[in-house]
C-alpha positions as CSV (number, residue, x, y, z in Angstrom):
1,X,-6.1,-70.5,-78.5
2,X,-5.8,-74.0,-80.2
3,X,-6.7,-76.6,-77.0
4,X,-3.1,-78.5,-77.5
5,X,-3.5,-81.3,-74.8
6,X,0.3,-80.3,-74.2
7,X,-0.3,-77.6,-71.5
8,X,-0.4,-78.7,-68.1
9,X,0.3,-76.1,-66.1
10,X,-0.4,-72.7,-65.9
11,X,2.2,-70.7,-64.5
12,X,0.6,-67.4,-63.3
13,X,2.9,-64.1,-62.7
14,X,1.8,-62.6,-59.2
15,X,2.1,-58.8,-59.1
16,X,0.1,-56.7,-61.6
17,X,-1.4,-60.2,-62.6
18,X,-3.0,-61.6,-60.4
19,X,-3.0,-58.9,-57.6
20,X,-4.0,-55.1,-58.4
21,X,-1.3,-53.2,-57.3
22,X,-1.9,-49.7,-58.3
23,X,-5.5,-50.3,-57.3
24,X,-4.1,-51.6,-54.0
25,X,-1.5,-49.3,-53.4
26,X,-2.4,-45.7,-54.9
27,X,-5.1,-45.3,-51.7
28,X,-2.2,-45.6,-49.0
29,X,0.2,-43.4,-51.4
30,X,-2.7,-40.6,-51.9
31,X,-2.9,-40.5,-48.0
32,X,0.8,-40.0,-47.3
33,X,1.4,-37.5,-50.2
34,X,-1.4,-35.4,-48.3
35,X,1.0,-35.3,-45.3
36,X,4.1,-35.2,-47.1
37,X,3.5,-33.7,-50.4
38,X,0.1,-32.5,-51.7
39,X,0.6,-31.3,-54.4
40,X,2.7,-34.6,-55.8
41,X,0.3,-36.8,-58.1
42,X,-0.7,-40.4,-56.2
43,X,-1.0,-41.7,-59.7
44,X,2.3,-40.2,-61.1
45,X,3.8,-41.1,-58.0
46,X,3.1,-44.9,-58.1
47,X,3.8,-45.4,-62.0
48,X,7.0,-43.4,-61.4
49,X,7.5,-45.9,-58.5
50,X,6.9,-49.5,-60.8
51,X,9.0,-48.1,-63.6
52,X,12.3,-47.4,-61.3
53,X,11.5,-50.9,-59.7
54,X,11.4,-52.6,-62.8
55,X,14.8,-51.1,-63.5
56,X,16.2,-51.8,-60.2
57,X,15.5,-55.5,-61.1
58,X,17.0,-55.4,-64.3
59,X,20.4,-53.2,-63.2
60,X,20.5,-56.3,-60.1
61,X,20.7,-59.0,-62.7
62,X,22.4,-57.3,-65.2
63,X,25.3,-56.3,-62.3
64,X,25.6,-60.1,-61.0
65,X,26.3,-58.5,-57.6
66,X,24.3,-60.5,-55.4
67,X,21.0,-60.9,-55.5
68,X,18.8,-58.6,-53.2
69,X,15.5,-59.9,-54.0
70,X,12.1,-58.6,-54.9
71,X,11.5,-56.4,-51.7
72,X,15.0,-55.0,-51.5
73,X,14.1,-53.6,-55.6
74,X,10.8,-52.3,-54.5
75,X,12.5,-49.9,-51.6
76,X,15.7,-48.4,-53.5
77,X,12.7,-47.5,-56.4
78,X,10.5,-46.3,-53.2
79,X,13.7,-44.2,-52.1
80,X,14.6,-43.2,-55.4
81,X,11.1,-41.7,-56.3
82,X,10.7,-40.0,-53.1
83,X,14.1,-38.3,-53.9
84,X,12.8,-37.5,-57.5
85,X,9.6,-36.2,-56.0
86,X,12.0,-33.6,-53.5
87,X,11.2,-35.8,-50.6
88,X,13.5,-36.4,-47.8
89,X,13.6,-40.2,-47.7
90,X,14.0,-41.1,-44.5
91,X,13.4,-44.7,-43.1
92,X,10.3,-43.5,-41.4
93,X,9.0,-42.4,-44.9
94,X,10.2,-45.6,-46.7
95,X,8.8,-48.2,-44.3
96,X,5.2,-46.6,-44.2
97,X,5.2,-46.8,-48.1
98,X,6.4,-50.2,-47.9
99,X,4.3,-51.3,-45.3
100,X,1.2,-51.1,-47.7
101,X,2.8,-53.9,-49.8
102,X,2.0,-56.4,-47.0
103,X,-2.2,-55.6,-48.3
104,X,-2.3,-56.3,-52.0
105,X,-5.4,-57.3,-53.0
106,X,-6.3,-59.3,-56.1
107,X,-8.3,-58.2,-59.3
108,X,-12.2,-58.8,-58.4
109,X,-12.4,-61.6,-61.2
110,X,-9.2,-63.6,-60.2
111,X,-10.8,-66.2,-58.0
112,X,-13.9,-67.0,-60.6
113,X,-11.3,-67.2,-63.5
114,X,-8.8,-69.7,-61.5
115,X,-12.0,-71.9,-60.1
116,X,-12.4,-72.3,-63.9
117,X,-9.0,-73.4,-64.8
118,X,-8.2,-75.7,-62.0
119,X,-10.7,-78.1,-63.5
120,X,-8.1,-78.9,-66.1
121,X,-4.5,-77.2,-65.1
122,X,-2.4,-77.3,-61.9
123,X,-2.0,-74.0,-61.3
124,X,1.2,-72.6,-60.0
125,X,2.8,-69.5,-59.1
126,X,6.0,-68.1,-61.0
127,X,6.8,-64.6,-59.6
128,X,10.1,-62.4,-59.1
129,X,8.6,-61.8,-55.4
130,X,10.6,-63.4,-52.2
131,X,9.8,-66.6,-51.2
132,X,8.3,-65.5,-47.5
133,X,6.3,-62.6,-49.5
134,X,5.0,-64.8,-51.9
135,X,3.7,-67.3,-49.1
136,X,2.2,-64.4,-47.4
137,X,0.4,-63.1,-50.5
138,X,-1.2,-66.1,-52.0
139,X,-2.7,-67.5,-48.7
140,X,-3.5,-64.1,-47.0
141,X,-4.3,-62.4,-49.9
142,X,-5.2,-64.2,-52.8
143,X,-6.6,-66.9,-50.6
144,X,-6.0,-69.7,-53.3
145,X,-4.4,-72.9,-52.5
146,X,-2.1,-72.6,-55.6
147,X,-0.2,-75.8,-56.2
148,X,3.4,-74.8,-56.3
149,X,4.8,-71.2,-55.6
150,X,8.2,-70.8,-57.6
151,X,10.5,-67.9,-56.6
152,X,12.8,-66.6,-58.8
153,X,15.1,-66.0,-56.0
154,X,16.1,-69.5,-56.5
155,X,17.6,-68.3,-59.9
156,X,19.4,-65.4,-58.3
157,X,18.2,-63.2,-60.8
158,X,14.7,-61.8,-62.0
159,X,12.3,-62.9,-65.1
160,X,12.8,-62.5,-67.9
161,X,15.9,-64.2,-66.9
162,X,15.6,-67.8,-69.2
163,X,16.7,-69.6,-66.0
164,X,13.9,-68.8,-64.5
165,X,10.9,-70.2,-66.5
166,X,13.3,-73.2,-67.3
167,X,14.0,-74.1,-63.3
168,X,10.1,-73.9,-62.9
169,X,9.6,-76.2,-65.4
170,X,12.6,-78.7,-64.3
171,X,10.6,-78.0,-60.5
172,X,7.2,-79.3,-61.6
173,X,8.9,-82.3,-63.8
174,X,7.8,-80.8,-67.2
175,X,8.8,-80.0,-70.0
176,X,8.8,-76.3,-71.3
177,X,6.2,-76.2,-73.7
178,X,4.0,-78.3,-71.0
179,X,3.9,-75.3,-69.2
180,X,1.9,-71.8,-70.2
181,X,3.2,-68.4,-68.6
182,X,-0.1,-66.0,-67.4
183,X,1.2,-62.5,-67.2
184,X,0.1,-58.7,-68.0
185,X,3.6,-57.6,-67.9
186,X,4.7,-58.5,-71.8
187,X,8.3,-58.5,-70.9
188,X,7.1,-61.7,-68.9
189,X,5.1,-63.1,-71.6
190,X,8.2,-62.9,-74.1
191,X,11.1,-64.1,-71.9
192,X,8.6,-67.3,-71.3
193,X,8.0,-67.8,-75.6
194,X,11.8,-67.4,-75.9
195,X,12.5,-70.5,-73.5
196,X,9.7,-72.4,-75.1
197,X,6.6,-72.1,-72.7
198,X,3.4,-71.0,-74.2
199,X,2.2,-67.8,-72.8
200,X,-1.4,-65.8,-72.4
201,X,-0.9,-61.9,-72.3
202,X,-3.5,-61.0,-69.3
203,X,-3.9,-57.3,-71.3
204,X,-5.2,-55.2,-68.4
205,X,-3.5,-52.2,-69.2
206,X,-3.9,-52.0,-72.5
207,X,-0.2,-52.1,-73.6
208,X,1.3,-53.3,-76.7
209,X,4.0,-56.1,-76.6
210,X,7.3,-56.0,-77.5
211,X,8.4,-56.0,-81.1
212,X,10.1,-59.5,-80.9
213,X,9.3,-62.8,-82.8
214,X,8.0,-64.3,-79.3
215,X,4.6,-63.3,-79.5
216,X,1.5,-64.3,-77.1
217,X,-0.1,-67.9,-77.9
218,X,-3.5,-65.5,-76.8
219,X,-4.4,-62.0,-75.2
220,X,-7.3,-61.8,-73.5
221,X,-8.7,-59.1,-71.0
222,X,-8.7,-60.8,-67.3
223,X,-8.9,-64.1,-66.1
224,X,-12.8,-64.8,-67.2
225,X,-12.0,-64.1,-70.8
226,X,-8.7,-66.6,-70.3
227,X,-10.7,-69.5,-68.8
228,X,-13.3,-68.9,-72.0
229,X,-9.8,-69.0,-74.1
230,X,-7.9,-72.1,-72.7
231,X,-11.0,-74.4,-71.2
């Protein structure tokens, strides 16, 4: 990517970005699938899991009923898959499975690739997650001293809401274009190009983007290949 002097902050998207969570959560799924349900997939089980959550977050913005925040999205999916796997879901059930949410770990080249970038960005969390989680995550798990984290709970609805990447910007006293989303979910890296952020498509699943005129700025692999791209 072009080195425009413009971009001076990197807004990084937390979960499937920054922290693994398939490779995080498909252990503790694969052990309570053994008890519950073995011959239910852990794999199938967990994509089945992040697709109903990322609909649960579009129906709560879409509905304008209130927002129930990141957490609240993850359990209906959680209770919704169990159901669609023919498993009771019972509290018990649900809390275990969303117990292992409070242990995300990050992808092993994260903290190399964001040592890299400080040295010319301030680097800043802008995630869908609750405010409380999103505390709990970076420092516990992440263990990076990011500069800002931005909540999109204070938008009352979820990215790609425009709202959202505009109040971050408005937050860190910048303008839109100073700012450069980081995500590996492309409907992220989109709704940040239609507001007028630049945006770096972390590719780790090797899925295409969305046919729209709001393309990636760069696409790179992890977080080594976008410090080699934006340093």
């Amino acid at each position: 990517m072009d080195n425009s002097p413009a971009v001076k902050a990197l807004t990084f998207d937390l979960f499937g970005t920054v922290l693994d969570l398939g490779g995080s959560l498909t252990p503790y799924i694969a052990d309570f699938l053994q008890r519950e349900s073995p011959d239910v997939s852990p794999e199938k089980f967990w994509s089945d899991w992040r697709g109903r959550q990322r609909l649960e977050q579009y129906q709560d913005t879409i509905m304008m009923l209130g927002h129930a925040g990141y957490l609240e999205t993850v359990r209906r999916a959680c209770h919704y898959v169990l159901r669609l796997n023919g498993i009771d879901a019972t509290p018990a059930r649900v809390d275990e499975l969303m117990g292992a949410w409070q242990f995300l770990s990050p992808f092993p080249e994260v903290l190399a690739g964001l040592e890299r970038l400080k040295t010319r960005y301030q680097l800043v969390v802008l995630s869908n997650g609750d405010p409380h989680f999103l505390e709990h995550l970076a420092k516990n798990r992440v263990g990076w001293p990011f500069a800002d984290i931005i909540s999109a709970t204070g938008n009352g609805a979820f990215k790609p809401h425009p709202g959202v990447y505009r109040r971050a910007a408005h937050l860190l006293g910048l303008e839109v274009g100073e700012c450069l989303m980081v995500s590996a979910n492309s409907f992220d890296v989109v709704g940040a190009r239609a507001c007028g952020f630049r945006a770096a498509y972390v590719d780790r699943y090797h899925l295409p983007v969305e046919d729209s005129p709001y393309q990636p700025d760069v696409t790179v692999p992890d977080f080594i290949a976008l410090a080699d791209a934006l340093l």
